[in-house]
Backbone bond lengths (Angstrom), bond angles and torsions (degrees), N, CA, C in turn:
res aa  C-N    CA-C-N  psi(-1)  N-CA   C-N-CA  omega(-1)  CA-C   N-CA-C  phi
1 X - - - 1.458 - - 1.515 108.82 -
2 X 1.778 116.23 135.71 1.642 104.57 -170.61 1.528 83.46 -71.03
3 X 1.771 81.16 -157.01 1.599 105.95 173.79 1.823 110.62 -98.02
4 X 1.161 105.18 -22.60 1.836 82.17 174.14 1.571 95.22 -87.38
5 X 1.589 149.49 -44.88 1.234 109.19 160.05 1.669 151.18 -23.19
6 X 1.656 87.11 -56.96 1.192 109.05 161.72 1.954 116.96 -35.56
7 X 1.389 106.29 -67.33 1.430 124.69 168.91 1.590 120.67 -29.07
8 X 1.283 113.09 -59.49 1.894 146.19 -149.83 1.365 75.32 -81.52
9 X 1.590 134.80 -87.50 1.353 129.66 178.97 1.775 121.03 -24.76
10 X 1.321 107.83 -41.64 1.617 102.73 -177.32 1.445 109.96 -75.61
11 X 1.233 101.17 -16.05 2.396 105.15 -175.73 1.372 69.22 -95.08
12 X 1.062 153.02 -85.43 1.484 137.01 -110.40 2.086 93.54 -88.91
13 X 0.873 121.83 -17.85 1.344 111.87 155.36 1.431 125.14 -95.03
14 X 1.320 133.47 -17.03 1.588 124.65 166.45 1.744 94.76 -71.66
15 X 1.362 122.35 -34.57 1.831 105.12 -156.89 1.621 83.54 -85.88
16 X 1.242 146.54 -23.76 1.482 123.92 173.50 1.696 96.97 -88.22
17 X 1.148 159.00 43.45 1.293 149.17 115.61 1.381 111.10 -103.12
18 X 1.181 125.07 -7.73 1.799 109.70 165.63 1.778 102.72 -94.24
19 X 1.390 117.74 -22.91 2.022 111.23 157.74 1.406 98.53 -52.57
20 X 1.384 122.05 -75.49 1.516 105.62 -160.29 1.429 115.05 -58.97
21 X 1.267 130.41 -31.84 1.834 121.15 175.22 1.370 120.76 -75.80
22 X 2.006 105.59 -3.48 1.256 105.67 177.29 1.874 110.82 -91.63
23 X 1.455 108.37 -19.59 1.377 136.23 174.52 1.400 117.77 -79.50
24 X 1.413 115.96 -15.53 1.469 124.81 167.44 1.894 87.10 91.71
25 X 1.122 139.03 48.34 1.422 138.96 -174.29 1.378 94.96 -108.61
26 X 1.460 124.56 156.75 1.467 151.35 157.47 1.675 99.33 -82.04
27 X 1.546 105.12 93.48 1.580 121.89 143.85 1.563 94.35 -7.07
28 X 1.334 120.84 136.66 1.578 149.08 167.84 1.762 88.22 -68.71
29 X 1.671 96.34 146.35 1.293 103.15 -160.25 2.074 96.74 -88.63
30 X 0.915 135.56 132.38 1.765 117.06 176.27 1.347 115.74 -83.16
31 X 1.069 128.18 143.69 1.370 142.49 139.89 1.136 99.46 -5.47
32 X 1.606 112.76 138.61 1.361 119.60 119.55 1.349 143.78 -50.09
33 X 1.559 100.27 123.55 1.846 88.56 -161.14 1.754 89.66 -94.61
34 X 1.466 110.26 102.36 1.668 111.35 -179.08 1.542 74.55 -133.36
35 X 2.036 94.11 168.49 1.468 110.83 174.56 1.810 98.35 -70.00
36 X 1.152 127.13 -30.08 1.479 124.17 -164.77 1.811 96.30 -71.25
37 X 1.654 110.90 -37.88 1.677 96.22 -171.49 1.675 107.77 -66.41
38 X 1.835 112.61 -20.16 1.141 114.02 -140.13 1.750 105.06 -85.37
39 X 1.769 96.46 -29.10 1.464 99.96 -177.91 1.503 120.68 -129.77
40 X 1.802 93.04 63.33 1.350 132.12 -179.32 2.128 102.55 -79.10
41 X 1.772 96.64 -39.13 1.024 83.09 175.63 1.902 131.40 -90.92
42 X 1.689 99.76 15.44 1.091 109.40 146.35 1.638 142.23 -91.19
43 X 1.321 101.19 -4.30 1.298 124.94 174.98 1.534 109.81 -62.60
44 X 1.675 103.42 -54.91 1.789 110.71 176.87 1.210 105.33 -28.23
45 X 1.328 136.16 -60.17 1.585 128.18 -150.01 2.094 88.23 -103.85
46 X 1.161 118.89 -62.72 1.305 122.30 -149.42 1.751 109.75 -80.70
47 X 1.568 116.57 -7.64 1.270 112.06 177.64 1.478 101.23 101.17
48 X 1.565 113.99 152.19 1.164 127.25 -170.88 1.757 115.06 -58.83
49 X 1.275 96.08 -24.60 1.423 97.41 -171.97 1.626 102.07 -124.43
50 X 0.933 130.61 2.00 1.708 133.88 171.94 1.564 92.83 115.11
51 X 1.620 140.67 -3.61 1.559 115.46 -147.43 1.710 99.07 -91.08
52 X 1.270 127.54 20.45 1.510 123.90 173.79 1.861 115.24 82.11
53 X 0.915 94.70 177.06 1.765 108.52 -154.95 1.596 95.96 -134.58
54 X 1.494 103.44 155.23 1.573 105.19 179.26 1.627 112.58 -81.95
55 X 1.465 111.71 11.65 1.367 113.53 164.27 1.609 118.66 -67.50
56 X 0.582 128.89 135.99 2.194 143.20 -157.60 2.108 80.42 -68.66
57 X 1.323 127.79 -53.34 1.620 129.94 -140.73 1.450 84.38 -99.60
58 X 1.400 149.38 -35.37 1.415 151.26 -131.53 1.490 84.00 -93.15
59 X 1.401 159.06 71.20 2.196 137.46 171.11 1.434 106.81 -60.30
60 X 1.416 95.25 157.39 1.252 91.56 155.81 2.013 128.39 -75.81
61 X 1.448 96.67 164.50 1.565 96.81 174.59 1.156 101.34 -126.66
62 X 0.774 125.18 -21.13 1.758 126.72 174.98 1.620 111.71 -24.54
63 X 1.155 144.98 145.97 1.002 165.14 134.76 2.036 113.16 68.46
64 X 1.662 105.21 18.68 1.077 117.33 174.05 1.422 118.99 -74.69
65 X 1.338 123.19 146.01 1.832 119.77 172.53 1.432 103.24 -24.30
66 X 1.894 127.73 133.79 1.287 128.64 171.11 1.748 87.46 -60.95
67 X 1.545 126.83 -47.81 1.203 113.28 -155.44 1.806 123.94 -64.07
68 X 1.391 103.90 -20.40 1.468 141.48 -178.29 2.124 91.46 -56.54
69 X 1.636 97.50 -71.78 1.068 102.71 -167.58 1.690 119.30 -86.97
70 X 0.894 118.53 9.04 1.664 146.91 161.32 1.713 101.85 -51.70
71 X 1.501 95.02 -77.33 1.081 126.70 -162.78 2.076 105.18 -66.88
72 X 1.186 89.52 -44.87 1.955 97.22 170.16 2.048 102.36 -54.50
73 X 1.105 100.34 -54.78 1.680 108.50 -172.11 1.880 99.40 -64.52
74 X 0.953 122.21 -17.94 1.455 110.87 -157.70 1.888 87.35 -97.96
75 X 1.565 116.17 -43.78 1.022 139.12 170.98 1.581 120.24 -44.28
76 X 1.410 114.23 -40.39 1.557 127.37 165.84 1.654 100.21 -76.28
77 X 1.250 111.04 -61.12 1.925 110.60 -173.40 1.637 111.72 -46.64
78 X 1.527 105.44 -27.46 1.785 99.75 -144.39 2.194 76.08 -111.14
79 X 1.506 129.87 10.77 1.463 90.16 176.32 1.856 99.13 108.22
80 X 1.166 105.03 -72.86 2.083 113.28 -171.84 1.618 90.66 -27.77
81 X 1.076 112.78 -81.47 1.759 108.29 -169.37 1.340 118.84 -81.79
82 X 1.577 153.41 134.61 0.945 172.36 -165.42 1.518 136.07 -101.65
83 X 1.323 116.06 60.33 1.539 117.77 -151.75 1.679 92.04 -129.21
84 X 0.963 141.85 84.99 1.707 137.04 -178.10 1.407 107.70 -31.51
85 X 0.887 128.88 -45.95 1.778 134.92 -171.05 1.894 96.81 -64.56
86 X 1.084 85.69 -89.88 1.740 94.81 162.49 1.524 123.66 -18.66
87 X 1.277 114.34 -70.17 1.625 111.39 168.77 1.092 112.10 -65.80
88 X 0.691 133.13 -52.87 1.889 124.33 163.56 1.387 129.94 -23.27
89 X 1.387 109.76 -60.76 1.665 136.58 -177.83 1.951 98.10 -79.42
90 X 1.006 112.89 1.37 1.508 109.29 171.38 1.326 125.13 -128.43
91 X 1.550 103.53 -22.41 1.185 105.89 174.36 1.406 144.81 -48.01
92 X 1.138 141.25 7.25 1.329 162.62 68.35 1.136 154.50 20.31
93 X 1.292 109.75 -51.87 1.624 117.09 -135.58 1.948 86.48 -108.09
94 X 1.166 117.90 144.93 1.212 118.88 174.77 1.866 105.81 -84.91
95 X 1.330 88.49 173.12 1.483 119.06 179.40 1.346 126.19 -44.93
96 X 1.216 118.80 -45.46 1.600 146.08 -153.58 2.410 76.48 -90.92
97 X 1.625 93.50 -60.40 1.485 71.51 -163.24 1.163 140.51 -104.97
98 X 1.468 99.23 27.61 1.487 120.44 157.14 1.870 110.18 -90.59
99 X 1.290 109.81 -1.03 1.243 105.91 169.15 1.793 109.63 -92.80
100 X 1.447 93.05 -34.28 1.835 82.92 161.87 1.270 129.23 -41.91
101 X 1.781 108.01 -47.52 1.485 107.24 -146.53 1.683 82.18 -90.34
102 X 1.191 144.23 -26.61 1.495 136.08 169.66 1.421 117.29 -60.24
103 X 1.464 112.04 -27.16 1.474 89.30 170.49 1.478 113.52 -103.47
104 X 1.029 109.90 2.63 2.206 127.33 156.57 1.449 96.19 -40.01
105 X 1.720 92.66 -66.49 2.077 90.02 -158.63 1.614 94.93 -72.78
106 X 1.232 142.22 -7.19 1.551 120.07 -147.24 1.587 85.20 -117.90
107 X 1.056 124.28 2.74 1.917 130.59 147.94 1.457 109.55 -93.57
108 X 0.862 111.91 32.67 1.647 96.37 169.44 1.570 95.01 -144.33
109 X 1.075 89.51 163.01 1.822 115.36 -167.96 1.548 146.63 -162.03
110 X 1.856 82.62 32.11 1.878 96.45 154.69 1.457 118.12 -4.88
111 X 1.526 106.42 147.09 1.252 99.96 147.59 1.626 138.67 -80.07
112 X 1.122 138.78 141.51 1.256 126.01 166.99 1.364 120.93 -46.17
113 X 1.378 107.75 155.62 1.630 116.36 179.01 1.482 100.73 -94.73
114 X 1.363 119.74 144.08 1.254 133.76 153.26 1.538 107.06 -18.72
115 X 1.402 126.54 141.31 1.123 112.40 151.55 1.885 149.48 -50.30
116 X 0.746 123.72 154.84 1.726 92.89 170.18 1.481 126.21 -93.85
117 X 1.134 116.40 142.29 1.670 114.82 179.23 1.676 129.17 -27.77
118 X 1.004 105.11 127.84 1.664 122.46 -151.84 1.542 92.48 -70.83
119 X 1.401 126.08 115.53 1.455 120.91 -177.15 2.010 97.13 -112.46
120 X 1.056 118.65 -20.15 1.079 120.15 -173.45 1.808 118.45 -80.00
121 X 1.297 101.36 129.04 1.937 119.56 176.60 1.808 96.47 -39.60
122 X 1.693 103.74 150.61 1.497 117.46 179.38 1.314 89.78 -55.53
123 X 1.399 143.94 -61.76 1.507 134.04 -135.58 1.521 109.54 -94.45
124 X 1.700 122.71 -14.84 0.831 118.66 160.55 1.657 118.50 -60.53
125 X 1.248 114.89 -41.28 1.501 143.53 -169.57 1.637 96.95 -61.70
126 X 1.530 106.75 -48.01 1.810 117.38 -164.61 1.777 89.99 -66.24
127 X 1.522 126.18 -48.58 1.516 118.12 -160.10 1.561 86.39 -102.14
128 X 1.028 148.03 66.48 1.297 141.69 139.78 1.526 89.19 -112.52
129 X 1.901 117.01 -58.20 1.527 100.04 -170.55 1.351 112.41 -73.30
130 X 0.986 118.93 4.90 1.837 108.61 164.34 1.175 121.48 -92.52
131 X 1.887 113.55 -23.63 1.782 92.26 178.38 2.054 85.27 -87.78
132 X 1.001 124.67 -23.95 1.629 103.78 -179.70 1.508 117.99 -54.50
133 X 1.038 120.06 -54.33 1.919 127.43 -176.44 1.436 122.13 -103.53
134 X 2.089 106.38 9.46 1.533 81.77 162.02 1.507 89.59 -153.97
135 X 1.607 112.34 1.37 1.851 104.74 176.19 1.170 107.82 108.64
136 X 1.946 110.75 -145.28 1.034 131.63 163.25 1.569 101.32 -155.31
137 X 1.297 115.96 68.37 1.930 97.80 -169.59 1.672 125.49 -60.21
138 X 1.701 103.53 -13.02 1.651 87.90 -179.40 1.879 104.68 -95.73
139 X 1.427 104.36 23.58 1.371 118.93 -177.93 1.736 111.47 -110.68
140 X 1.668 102.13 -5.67 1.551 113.99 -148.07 1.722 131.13 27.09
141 X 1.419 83.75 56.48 1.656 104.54 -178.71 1.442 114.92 -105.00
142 X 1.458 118.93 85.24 1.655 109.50 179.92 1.484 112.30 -55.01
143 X 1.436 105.63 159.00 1.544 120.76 173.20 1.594 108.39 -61.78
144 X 1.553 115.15 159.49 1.505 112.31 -178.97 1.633 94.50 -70.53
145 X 1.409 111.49 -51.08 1.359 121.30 -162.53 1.601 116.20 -47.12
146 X 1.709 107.02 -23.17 1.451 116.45 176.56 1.668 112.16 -62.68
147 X 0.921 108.26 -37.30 1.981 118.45 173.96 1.268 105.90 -73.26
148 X 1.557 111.55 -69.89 1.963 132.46 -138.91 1.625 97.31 -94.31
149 X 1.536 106.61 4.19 1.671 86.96 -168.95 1.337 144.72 90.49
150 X 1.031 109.80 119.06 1.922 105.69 -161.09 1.162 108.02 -56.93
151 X 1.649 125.96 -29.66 1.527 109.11 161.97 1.389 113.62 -98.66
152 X 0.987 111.47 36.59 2.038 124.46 175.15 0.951 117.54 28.32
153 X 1.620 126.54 31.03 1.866 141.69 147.53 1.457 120.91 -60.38
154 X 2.009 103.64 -0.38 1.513 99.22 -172.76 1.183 115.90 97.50
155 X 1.789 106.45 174.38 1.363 125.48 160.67 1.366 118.34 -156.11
156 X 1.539 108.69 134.09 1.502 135.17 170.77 1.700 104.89 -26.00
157 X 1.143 119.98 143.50 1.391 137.64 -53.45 1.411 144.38 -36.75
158 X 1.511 95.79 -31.17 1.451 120.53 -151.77 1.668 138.24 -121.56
159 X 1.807 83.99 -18.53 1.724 106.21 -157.19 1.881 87.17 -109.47
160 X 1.371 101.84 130.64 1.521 126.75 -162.06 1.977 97.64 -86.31
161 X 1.402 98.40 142.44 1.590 109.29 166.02 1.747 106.59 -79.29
162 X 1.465 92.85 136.57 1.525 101.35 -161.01 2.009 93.75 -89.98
163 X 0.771 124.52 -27.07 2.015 132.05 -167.61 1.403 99.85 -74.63
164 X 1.340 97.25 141.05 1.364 95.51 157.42 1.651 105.81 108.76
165 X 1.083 111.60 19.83 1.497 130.50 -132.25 1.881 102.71 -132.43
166 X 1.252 125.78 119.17 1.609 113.17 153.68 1.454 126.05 -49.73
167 X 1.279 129.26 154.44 1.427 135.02 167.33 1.199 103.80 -51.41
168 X 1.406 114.81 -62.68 1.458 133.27 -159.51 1.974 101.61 -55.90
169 X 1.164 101.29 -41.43 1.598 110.55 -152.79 1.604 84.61 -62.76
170 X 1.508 112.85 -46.74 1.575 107.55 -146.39 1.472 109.04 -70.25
171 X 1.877 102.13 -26.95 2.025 105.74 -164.07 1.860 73.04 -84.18
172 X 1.040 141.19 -60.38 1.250 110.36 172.98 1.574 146.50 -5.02
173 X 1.793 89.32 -60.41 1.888 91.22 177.66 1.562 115.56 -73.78
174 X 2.109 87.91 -30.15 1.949 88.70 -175.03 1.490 105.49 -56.11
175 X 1.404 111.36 -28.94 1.544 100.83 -156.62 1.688 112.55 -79.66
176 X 1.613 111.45 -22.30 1.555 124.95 -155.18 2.093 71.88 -98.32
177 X 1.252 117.84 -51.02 1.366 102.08 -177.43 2.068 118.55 -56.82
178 X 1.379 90.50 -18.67 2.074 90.69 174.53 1.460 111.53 -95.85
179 X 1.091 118.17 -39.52 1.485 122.00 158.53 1.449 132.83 -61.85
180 X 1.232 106.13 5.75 1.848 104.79 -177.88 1.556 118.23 78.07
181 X 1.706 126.05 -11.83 1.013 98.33 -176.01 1.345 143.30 -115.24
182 X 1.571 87.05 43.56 1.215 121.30 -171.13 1.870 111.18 -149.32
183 X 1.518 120.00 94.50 1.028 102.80 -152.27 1.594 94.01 -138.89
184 X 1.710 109.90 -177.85 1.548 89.20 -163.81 2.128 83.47 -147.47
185 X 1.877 99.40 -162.81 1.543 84.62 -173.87 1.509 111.18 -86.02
186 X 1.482 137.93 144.71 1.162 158.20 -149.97 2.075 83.93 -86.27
187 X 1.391 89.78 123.74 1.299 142.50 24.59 1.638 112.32 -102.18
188 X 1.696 118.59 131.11 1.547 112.11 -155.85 1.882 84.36 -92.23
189 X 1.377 117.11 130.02 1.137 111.59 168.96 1.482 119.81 -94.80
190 X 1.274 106.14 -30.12 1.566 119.05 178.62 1.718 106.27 -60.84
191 X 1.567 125.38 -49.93 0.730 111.87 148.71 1.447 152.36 -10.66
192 X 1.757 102.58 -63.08 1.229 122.54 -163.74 1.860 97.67 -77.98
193 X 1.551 106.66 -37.11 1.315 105.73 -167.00 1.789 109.94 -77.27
194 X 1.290 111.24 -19.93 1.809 120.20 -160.42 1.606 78.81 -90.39
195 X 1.128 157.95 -14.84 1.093 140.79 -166.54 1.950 102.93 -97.39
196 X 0.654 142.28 -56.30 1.442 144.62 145.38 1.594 116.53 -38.03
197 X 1.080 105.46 6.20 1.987 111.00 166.60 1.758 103.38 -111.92
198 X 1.688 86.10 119.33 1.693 86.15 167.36 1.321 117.36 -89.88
199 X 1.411 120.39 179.52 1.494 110.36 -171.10 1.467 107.10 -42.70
200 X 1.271 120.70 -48.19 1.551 129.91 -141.55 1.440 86.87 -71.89
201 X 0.972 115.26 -52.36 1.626 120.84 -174.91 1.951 115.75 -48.27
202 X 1.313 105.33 -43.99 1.644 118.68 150.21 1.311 117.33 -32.01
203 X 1.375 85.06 -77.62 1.544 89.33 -159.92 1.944 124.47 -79.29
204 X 1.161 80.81 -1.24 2.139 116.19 169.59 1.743 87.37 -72.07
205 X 1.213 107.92 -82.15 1.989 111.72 -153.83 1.087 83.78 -47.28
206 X 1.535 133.45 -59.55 1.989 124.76 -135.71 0.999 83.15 -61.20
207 X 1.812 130.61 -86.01 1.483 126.55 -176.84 1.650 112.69 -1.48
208 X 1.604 103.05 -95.45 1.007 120.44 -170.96 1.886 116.76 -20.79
209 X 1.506 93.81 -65.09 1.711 107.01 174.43 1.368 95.86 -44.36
210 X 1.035 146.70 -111.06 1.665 167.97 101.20 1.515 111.50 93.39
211 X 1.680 111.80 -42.11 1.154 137.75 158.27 1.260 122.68 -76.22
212 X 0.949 141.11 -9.90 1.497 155.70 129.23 1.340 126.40 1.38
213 X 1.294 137.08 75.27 1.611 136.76 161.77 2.070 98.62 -37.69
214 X 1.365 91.35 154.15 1.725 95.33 170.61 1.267 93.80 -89.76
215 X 1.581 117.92 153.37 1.244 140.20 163.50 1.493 114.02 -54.93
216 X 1.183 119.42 159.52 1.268 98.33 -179.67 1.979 115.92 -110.45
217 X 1.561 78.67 7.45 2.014 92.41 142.32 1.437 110.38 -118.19
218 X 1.245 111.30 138.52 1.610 90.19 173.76 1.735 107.67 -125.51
219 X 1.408 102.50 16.68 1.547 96.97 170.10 1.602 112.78 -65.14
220 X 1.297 83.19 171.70 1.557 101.49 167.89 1.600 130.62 -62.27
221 X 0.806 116.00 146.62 2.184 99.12 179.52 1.383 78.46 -70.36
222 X 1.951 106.89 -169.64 1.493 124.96 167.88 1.088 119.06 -76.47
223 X 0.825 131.20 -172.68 1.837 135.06 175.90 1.777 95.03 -105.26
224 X 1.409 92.84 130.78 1.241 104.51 -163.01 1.568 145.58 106.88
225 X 1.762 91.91 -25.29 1.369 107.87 166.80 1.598 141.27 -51.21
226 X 1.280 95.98 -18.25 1.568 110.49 -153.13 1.598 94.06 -123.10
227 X 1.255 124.74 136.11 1.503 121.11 171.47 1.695 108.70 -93.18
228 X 0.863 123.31 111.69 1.528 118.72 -154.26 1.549 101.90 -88.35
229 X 1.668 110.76 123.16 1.781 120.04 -177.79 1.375 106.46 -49.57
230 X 1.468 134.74 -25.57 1.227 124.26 172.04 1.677 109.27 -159.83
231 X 1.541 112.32 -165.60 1.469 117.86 -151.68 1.625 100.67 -96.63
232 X 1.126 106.23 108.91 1.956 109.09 175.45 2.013 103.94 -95.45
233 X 1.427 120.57 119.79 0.950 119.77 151.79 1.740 130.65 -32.21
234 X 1.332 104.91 -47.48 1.880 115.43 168.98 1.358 119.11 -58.76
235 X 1.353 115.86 -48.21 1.482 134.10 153.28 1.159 131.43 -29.87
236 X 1.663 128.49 78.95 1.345 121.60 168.85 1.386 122.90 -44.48
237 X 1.388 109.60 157.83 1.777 108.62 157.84 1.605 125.04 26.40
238 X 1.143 93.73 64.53 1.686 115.08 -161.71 1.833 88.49 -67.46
């Protein structure tokens, strides 16, 4: 919102609260100004508490690295990710307080939903858990588990919990992550890795992920835990 919008809204709400005190009316009661009233209008799509919606595009945010989801919000504001609703609803907002509302969702901690019903063939199922927990090395395809963690909840700061997740959503990101239109700061590794996935390989991980019981930790490891197979721009102090 500019600033003479910004402006027009502040007269056009003091002159409808000096009508009602001129009418003998009770002032409109305000909001709570808390982070929970503030990112109500992230709730619409992502759930009251960040844990996701039975919409396939809606993930959860709930209890992911603040730095993970920092970096997603700065990524919608600055252009990297491509969602009209999204760039819109951020376009604005500074730095400092999109780091609020990331570490909002990355304190909270829904439970996971059941998985959803397994629609995918055994052998699709067999090469999803093989490029997840061991790659493809004569493909130079690291394992997911090499980043996200052997129980794929992630890692501190930055690196996102993979569960919890639609099929659809994930061959989604692989695909907007191999196509460019979804991109992050250089050096883009996701990039580098979604481009060496053929369809089958897509549509293998989403399954695979998708089918996924939650751990019965679902934090993040520490930062630092993981020796990372190669160099991620998002990735501090590799």
């Amino acid at each position: 919102m500019g600033i003479r919008s910004v402006l027009i809204t502040l007269v056009l709400l003091a002159g409808s609260s000096l009508h009602a005190l001129a009418a003998g009316e009770a002032p409109a009661e305000k909001a709570p100004d808390t982070m929970q009233a503030r990112v109500l209008g992230c709730a619409a799509c992502h759930g009251a508490q960040g844990e996701g919606t039975s919409n396939d595009y809606y993930p959860r945010l709930s209890g992911k690295p603040a730095g993970y989801l920092y970096n997603q919000l700065l990524a919608f504001r600055d252009g990297r990710r491509k969602y009209p609703p999204m760039n819109y609803l951020l376009a604005y907002l500074p730095d400092p307080y999109l780091m609020k509302i990331a570490e909002y969702f990355a304190a909270e901690h829904p439970p996971f939903p059941a998985p959803a019903p397994v629609t995918a063939d055994t052998a699709t199922l067999a090469l999803g858990k093989t490029l997840v927990n061991t790659g493809a090395a004569s493909r130079k395809i690291p394992a997911c588990v090499a980043c996200h963690g052997a129980a794929l909840t992630g890692m501190e700061p930055a690196i996102p919990g993979l569960l919890g997740l639609h099929s659809d959503y994930i061959s989604a990101q692989l695909g907007a992550w191999r196509y460019g239109t979804r991109t992050t700061l250089a050096p883009d590794c996701m990039h580098g890795i979604a481009t060496k996935l053929a369809d089958r390989d897509i549509t293998a991980i989403a399954a695979y992920l998708a089918s996924l019981p939650a751990p019965e930790n679902p934090a993040p490891v520490a930062a630092g835990s993981l020796k990372m197979p190669l160099a991620c721009g998002t990735v501090p102090n590799q």
